[in-house]
VEXDREN-2710 file (C-alpha; in Angstrom, 1 decimal):
% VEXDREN-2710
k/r/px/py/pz
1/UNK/33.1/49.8/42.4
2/UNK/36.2/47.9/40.9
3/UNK/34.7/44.6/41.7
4/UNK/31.7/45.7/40.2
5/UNK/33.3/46.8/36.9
6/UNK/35.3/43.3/36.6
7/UNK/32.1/41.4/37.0
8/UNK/30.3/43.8/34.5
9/UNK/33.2/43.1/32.0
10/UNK/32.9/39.4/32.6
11/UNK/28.6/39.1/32.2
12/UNK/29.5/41.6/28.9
13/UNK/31.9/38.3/27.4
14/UNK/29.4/35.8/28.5
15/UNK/27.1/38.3/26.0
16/UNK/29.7/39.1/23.4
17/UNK/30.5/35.2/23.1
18/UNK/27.2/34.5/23.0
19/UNK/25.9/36.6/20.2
20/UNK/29.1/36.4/18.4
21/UNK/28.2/32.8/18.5
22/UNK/24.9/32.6/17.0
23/UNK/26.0/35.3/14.3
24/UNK/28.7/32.9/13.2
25/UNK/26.6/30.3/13.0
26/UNK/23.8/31.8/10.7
27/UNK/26.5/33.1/8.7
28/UNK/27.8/29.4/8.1
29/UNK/24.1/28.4/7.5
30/UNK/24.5/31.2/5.0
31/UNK/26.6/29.3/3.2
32/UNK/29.6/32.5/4.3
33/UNK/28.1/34.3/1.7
34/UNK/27.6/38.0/2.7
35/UNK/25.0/38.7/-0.1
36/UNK/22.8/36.3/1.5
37/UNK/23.4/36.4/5.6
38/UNK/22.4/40.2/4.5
39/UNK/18.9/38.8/3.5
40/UNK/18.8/36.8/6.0
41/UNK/19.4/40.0/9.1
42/UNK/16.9/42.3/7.1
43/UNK/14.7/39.2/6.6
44/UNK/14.5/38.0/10.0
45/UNK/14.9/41.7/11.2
46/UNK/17.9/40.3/13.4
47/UNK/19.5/43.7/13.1
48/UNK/17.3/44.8/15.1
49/UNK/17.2/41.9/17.2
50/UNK/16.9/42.5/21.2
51/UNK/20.3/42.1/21.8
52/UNK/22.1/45.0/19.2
53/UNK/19.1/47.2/19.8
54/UNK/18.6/47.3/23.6
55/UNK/22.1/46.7/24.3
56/UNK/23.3/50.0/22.3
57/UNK/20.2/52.2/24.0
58/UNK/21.2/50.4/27.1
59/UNK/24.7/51.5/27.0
60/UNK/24.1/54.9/25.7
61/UNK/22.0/55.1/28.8
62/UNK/24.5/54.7/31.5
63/UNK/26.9/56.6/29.4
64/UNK/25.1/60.1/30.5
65/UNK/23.5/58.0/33.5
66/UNK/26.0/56.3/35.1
67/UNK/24.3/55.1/38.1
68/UNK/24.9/51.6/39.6
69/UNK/21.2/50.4/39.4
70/UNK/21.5/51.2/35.3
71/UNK/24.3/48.5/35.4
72/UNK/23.0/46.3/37.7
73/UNK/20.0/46.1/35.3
74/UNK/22.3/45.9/32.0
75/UNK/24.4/43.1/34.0
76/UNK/21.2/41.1/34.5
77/UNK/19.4/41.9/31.4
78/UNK/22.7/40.8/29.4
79/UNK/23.4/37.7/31.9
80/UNK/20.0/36.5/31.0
81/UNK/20.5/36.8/27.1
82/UNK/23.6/34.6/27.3
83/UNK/22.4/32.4/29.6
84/UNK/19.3/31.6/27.2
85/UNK/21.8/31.6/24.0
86/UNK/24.1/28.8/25.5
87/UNK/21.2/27.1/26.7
88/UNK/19.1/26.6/23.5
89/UNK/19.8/23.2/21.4
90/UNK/19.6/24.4/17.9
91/UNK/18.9/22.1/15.0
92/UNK/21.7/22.8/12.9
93/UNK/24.4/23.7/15.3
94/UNK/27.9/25.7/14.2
95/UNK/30.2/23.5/13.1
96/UNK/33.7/24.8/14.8
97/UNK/35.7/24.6/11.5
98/UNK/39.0/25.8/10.9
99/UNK/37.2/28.6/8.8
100/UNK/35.1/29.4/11.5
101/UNK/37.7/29.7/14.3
102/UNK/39.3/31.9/11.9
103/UNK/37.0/34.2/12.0
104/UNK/35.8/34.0/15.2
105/UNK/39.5/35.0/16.1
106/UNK/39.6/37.6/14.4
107/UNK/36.2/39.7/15.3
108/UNK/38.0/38.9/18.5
109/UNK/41.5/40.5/17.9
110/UNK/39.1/43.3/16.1
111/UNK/36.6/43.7/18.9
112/UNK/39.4/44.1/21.5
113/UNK/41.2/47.0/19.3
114/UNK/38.5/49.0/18.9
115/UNK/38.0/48.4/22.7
116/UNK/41.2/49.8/23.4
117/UNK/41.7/52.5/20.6
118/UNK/38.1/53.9/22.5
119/UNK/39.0/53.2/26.0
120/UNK/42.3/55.4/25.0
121/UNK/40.8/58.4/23.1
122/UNK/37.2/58.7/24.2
123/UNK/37.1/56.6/27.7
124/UNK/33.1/58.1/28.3
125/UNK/31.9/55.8/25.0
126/UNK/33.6/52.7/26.0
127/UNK/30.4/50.6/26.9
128/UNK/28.7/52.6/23.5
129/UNK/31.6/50.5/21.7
130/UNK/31.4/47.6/23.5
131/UNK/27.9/46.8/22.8
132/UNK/28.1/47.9/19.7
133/UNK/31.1/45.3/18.9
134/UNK/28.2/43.0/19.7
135/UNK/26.0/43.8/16.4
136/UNK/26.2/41.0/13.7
137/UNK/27.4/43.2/11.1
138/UNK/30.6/42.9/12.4
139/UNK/30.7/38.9/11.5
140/UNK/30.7/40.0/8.1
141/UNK/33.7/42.8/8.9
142/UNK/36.1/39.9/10.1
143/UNK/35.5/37.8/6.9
144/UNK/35.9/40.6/4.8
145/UNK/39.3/41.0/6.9
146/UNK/39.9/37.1/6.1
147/UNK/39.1/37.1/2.8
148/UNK/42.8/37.4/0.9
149/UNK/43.7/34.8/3.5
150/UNK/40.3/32.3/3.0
151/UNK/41.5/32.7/-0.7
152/UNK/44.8/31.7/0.1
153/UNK/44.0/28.8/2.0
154/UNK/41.4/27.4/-0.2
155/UNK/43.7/27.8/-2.8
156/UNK/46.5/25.6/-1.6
157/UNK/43.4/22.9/-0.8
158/UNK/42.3/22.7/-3.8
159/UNK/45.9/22.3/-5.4
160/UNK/46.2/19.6/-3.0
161/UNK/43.3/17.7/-3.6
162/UNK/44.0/18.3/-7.6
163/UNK/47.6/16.6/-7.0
164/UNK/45.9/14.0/-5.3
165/UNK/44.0/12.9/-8.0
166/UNK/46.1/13.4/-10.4
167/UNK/48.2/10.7/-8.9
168/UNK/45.4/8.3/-9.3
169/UNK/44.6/8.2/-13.4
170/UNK/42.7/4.7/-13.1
171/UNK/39.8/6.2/-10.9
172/UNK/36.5/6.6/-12.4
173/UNK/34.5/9.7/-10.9
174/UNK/30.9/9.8/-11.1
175/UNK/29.1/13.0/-10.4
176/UNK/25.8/12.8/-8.7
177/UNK/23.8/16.7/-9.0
178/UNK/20.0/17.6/-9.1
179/UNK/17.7/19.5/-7.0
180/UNK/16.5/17.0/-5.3
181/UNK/17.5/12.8/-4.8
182/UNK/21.0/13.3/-5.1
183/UNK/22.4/12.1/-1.9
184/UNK/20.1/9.1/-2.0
185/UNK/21.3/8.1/-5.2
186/UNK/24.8/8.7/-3.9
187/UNK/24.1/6.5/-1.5
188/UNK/22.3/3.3/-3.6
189/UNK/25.0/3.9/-6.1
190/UNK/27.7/3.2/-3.5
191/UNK/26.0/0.4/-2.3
192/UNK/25.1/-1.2/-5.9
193/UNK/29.2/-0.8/-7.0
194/UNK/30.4/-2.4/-3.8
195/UNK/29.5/-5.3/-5.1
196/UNK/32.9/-5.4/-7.2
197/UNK/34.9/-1.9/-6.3
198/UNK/36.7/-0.3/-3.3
199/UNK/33.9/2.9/-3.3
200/UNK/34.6/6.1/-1.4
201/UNK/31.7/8.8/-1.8
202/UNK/31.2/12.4/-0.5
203/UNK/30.0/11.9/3.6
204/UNK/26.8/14.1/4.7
205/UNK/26.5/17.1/2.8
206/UNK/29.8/17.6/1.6
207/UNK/28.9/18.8/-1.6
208/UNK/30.4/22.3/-2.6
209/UNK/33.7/22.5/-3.6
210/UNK/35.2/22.8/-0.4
211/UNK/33.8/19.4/1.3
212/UNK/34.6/17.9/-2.3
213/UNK/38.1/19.2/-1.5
214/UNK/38.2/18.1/1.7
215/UNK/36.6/14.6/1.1
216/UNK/39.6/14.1/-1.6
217/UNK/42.4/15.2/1.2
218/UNK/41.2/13.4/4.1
219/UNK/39.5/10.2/2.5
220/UNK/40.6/9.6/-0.8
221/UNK/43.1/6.9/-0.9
222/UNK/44.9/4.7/-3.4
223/UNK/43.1/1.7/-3.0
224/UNK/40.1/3.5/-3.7
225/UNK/38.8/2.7/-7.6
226/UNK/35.3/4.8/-7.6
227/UNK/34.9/8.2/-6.2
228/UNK/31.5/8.8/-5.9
229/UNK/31.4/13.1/-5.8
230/UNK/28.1/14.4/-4.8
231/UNK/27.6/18.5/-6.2
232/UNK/25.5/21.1/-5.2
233/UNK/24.6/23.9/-6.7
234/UNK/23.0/27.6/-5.2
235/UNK/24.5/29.7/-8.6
236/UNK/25.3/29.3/-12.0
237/UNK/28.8/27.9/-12.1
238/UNK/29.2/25.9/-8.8
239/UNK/28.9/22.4/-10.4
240/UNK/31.6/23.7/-12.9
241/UNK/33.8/24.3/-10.4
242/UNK/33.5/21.0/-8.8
243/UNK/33.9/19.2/-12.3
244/UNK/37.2/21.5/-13.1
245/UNK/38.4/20.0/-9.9
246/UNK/37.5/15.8/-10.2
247/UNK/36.8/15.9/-14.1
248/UNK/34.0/13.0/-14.0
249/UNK/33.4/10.0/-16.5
250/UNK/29.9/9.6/-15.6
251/UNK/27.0/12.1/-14.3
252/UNK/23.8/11.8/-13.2
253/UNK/21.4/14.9/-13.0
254/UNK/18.2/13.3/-10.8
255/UNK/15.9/16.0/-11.3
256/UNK/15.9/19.8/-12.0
257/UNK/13.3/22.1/-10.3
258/UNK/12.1/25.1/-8.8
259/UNK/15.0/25.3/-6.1
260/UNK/17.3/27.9/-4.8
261/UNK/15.5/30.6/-6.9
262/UNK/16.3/33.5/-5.0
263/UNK/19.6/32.9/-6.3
264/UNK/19.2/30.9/-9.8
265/UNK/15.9/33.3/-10.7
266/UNK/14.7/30.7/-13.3
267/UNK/14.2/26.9/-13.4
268/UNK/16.0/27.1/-17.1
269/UNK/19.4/28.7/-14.6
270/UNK/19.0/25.8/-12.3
271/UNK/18.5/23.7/-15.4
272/UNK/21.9/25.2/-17.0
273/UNK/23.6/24.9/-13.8
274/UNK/22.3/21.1/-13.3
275/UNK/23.4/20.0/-17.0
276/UNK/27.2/21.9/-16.1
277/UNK/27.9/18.0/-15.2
278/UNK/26.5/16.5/-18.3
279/UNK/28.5/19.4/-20.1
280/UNK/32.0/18.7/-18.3
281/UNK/31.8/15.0/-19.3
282/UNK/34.4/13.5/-21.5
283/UNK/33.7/12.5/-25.1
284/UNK/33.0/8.7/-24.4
285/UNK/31.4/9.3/-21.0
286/UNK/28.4/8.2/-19.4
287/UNK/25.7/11.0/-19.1
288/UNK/22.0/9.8/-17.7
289/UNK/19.2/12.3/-16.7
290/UNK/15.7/11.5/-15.4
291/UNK/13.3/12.7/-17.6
292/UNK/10.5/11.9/-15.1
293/UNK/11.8/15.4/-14.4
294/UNK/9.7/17.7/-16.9
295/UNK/12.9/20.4/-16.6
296/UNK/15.2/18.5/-17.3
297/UNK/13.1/15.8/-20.0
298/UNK/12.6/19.6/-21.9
299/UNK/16.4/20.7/-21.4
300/UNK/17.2/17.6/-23.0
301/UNK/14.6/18.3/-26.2
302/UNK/15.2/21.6/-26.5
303/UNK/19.3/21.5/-26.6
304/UNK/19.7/18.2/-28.4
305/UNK/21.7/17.0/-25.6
306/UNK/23.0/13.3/-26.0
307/UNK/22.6/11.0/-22.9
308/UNK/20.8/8.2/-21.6
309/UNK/17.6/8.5/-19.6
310/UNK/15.6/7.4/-16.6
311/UNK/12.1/7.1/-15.3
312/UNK/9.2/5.3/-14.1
313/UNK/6.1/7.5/-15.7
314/UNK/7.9/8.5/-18.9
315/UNK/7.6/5.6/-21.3
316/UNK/10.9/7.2/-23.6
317/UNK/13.2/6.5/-20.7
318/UNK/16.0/4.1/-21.5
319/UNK/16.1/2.7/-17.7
320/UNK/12.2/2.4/-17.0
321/UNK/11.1/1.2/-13.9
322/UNK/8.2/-1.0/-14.4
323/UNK/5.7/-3.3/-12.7
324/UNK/5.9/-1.5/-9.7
325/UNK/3.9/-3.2/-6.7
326/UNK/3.4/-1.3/-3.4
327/UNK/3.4/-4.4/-0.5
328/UNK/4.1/-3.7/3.7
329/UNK/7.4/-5.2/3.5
330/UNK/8.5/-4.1/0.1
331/UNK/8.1/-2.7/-3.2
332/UNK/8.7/-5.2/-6.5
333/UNK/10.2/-3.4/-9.5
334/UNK/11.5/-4.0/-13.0
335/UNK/14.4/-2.5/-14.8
336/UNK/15.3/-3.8/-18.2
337/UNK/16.5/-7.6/-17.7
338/UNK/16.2/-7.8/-14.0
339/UNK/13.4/-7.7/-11.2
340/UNK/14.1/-6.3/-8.2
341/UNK/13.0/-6.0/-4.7
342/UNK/13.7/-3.2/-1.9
343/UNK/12.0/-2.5/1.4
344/UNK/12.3/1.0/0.7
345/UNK/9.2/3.0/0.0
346/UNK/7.7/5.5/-2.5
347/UNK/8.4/6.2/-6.1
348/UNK/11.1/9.0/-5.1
349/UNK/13.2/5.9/-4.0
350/UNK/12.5/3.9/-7.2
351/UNK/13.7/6.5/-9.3
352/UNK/17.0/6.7/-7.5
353/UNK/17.9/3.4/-7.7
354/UNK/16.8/2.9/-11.3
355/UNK/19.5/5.8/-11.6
356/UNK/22.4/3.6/-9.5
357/UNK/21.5/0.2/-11.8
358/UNK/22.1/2.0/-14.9
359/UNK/25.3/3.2/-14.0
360/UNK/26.1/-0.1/-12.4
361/UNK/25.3/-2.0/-15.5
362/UNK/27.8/0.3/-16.9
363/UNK/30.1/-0.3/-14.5
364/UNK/29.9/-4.4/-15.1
365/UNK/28.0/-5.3/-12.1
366/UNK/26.1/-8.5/-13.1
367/UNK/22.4/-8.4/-12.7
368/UNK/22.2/-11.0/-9.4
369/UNK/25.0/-8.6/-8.0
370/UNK/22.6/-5.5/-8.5
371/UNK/19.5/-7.7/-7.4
372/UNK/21.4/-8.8/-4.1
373/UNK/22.1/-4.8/-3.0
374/UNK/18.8/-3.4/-4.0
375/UNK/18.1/-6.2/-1.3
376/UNK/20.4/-5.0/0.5
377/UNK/20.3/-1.3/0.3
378/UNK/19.5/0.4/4.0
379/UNK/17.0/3.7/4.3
380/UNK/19.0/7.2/4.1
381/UNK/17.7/9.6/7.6
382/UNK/15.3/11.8/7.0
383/UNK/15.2/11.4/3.4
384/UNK/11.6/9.2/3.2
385/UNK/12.7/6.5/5.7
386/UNK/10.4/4.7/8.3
387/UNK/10.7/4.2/11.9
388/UNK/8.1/2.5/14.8
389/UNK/8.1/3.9/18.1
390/UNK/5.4/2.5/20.2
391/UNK/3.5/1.5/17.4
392/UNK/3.3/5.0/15.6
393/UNK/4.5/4.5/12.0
394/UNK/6.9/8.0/11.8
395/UNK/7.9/8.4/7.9
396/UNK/10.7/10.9/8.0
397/UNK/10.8/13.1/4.9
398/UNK/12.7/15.8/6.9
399/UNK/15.6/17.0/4.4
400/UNK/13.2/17.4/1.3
401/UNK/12.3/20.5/0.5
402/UNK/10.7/20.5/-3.2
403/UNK/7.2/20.2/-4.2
404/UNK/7.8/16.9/-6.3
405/UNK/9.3/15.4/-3.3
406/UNK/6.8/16.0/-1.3
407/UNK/4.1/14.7/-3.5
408/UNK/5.9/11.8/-3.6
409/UNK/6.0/11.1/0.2
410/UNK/2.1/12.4/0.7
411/UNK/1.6/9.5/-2.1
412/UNK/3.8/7.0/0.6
413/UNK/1.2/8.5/3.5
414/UNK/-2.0/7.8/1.7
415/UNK/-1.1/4.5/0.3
416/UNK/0.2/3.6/4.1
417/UNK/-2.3/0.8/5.2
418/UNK/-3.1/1.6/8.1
419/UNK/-6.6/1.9/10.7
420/UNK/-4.9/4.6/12.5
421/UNK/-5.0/8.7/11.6
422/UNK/-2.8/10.2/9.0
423/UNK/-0.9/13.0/9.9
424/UNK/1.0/16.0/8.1
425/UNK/3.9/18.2/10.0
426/UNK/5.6/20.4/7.7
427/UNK/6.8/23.8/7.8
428/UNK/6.7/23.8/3.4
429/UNK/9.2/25.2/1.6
430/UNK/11.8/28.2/1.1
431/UNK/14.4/29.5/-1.0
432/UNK/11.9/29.7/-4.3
433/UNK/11.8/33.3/-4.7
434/UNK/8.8/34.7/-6.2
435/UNK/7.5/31.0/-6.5
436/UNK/7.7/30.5/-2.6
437/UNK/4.3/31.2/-1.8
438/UNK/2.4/29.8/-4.6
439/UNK/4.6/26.5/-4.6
440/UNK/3.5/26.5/-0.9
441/UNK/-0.3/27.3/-1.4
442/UNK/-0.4/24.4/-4.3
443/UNK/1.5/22.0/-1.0
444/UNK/-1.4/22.8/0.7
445/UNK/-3.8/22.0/-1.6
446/UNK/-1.7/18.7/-2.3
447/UNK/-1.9/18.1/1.7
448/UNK/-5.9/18.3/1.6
449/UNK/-6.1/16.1/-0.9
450/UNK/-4.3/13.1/0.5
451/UNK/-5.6/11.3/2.9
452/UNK/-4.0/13.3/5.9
453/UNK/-6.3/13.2/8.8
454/UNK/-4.6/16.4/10.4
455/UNK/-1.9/18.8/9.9
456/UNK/0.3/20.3/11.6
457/UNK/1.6/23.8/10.0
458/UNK/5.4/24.5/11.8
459/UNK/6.9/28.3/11.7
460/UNK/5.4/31.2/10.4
461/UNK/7.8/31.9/6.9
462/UNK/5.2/29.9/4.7
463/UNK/2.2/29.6/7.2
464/UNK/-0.4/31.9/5.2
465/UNK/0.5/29.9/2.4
466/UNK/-0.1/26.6/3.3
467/UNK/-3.4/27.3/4.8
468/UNK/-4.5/28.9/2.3
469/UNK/-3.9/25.9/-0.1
470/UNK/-5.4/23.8/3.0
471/UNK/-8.8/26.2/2.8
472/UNK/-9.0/25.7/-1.4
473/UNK/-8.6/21.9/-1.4
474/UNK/-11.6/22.0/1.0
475/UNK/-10.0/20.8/4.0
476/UNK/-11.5/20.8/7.3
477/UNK/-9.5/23.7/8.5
478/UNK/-10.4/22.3/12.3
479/UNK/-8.3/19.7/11.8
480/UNK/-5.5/21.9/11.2
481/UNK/-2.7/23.4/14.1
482/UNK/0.0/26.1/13.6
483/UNK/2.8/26.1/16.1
484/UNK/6.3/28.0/16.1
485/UNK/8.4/25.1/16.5
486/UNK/9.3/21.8/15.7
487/UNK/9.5/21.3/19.6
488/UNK/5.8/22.4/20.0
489/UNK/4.9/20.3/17.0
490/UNK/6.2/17.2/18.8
491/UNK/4.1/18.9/22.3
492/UNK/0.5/19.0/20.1
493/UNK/0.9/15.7/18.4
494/UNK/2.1/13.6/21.3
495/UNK/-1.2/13.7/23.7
496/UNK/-3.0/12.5/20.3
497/UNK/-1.1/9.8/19.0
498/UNK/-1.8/6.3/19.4
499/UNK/-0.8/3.0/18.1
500/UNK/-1.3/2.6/14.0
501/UNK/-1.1/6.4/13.4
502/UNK/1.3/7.2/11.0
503/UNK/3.0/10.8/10.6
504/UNK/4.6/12.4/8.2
505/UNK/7.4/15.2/8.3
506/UNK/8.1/16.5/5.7
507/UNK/10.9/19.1/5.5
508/UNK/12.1/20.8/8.5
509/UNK/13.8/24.7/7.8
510/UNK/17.2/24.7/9.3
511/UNK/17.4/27.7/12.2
512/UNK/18.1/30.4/10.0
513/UNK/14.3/30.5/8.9
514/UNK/11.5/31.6/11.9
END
């Protein structure tokens, strides 16, 4: 009976690291904040998940049950849950930050208290307790545990990365925000100022505060004279933050749209929160906004707001790309005094580097200088880039999520010439609030009226949607497939495919979506 109790207590780890695991990791896709990991567990219904609600009847069971087939069964049922946990390969795995060990520590420590404190006073409801530990609600228990001492901690950072830069009163900081394009252009801006600066720039997505912070302490170093600082922004008040911390000469805002609106509520909020750069500039600075954006063209009208502009379709833009030709190989542009050439595709991409030449011809980059890294400049994954395999043309479109975006990229798929099919595998998009499903249902329509030969609709969050909008633009509903996963996706397209067919993805939902 003792051995069987020790290997019990060893399967319920395996279970409690597991879930603990997973909880910790949707709560860092969460962004660690509580408000919205909440939404998420009522959302998803992971509350109620299998493992918090069978484990608790489970254990309640063989607490006025105890016989040994009960916890045989339990052992196995919970072995098998872990087992399965470890085993899946999730798309945006947790990132083992110091913040995270943190925490996981602690609903450690905290687990094995209560443990004891149970096992002391009220031995009969020890396995009640331990499965109960096992519920995510206690993730948010340990943060709120951690919290004086995440605030202490973040607080010396950002000191530290604010001394840093201090020290360094000859770097020019450009800010880079906008609900969508913004890491591209951080990208064809860093490329474009090489030509004649030592560049650093925000890696990946490190663009709250706290990456910002992070970038300056670990990265940042004297030799560097242009910090390129992409910002983010899920609330009124997070691209101030990151300004009150770098204080930026020059901003670009790339678009503003219907993003994040479960938290912003409004496009005019995201606007607001988008033009917190613009705001924070210096008297004397360099401010430039695309205008092919209708948010932020009427923020600009509406508050007076002095900057330069951007565009390819709006003829008031300062920077206007024009003459653009479509080829195979490339795509032919002109901006102000210079032509240019790239073998990047669709108009998305055009905008963005219009956006990096403007500030570059701030900057003092001569025009053969810019001409030679447009050349130059490589594709950014999954952000409208191309790859072959086999033939098969894949255009990878997978961290958009906006409807503007993705009319860009269907505009990439239909003018693909190609003889092969065209397809669509998208999952739409999320985080829009009330505007999710009609923003969705107008993708659809936008899907059946490109030339996409099939589609494939992935998940179930925006499914009724997108068919929907699929049905009303007339499509040929046979045509279309609805799978659960990106992995069956990949399993109904692959049989099909054949040299010169050319698919699209565009978005893909990180793992806290179903």
């Amino acid at each position: 009976m003792v051995v069987a109790v020790h290997t019990f207590s060893v399967v319920w780890l395996l279970f409690f690291f597991a879930t603990m695991r997973y909880s910790v990791q949707m709560f860092q896709q969460n962004s660690y904040r509580v408000a919205r990991y909440n939404r998420w567990l009522r959302t998803t219904g992971e509350w109620l998940s299998r493992p918090n609600l069978v484990g608790v009847l489970s254990a309640a069971a063989f607490t006025f049950y105890p016989h040994w087939g009960v916890m045989l069964t339990f052992g196995i049922w919970m072995l098998i849950i872990a087992i399965t946990e470890f085993s899946i390969r999730y798309k945006v795995p947790v990132v083992y930050t110091m913040r995270v060990k943190r925490l996981m520590a602690t609903r450690i420590t905290l687990s094995a208290a209560v443990i004891a404190l149970v096992h002391i006073f009220a031995v009969r409801y020890t396995l009640v307790a331990m499965m109960l530990l096992t519920l995510d609600y206690w993730t948010i228990v340990a943060n709120l545990i951690n919290k004086p001492m995440e605030a202490a901690i973040t607080r010396w950072y950002y000191n530290d990365a604010k001394r840093i830069l201090r020290s360094m009163p000859q770097l020019t900081i450009i800010g880079i925000t906008g609900s969508f394009g913004k890491t591209s252009t951080k990208h064809f801006l860093h490329r474009v100022l090489s030509e004649r600066y030592n560049v650093l720039m925000t890696p990946g997505n490190f663009n709250t505060t706290l990456g910002v912070v992070r970038t300056v302490r670990e990265h940042l170093k004297p030799h560097h004279e242009v910090f390129i600082v992409e910002m983010g922004a899920k609330q009124r008040g997070d691209i101030k933050e990151i300004c009150d911390l770098v204080c930026p000469s020059m901003g670009i805002v790339t678009s503003v749209g219907e993003m994040h609106l479960e938290t912003f509520g409004t496009v005019e909020n995201v606007a607001l929160t988008k033009f917190e750069l613009i705001d924070a500039l210096p008297e004397g600075g360099f401010g430039i906004v695309n205008i092919d954006s209708e948010a932020a063209y009427n923020h600009i009208k509406k508050g007076g707001i002095a900057v330069k502009t951007y565009g390819i379709d709006n003829s008031e833009a300062d920077y206007r790309a024009t003459d653009v030709i479509y080829a195979p190989q490339r795509t032919t542009f002109t901006v102000k005094d210079g032509d240019y050439a790239t073998h990047l595709l669709g108009r998305g991409n055009i905008l963005n580097i219009t956006a990096a030449l403007a500030v570059a011809e701030q900057m003092g980059i001569s025009v053969e200088a810019r001409r030679r890294a447009v050349r130059q400049i490589e594709q950014v994954e999954h952000r409208l880039s191309m790859r072959t395999n086999g033939g098969i043309t894949i255009l990878d479109d997978a961290y958009n999520s906006n409807p503007t975006g993705a009319r860009m990229a269907l505009e990439v798929l239909s003018g693909f010439e190609t003889e092969g099919a065209r397809y669509v595998v998208t999952p739409g998009f999320v985080e829009m609030g009330a505007k999710q499903y009609n923003n969705n249902r107008a993708f659809g329509v936008d899907i059946a009226h490109s030339k996409a030969d099939a589609v494939v609709v992935v998940n179930e969050v925006n499914r009724e949607a997108i068919t929907s909008g699929l049905k009303d633009g007339g499509y040929d509903m046979a045509r279309v497939s609805t799978v659960a996963s990106f992995k069956e996706a990949m399993a109904e397209l692959q049989p099909r495919l054949k040299a010169g067919d050319v698919v699209l993805y565009e978005n893909d939902l990180p793992d806290s979506f179903k």
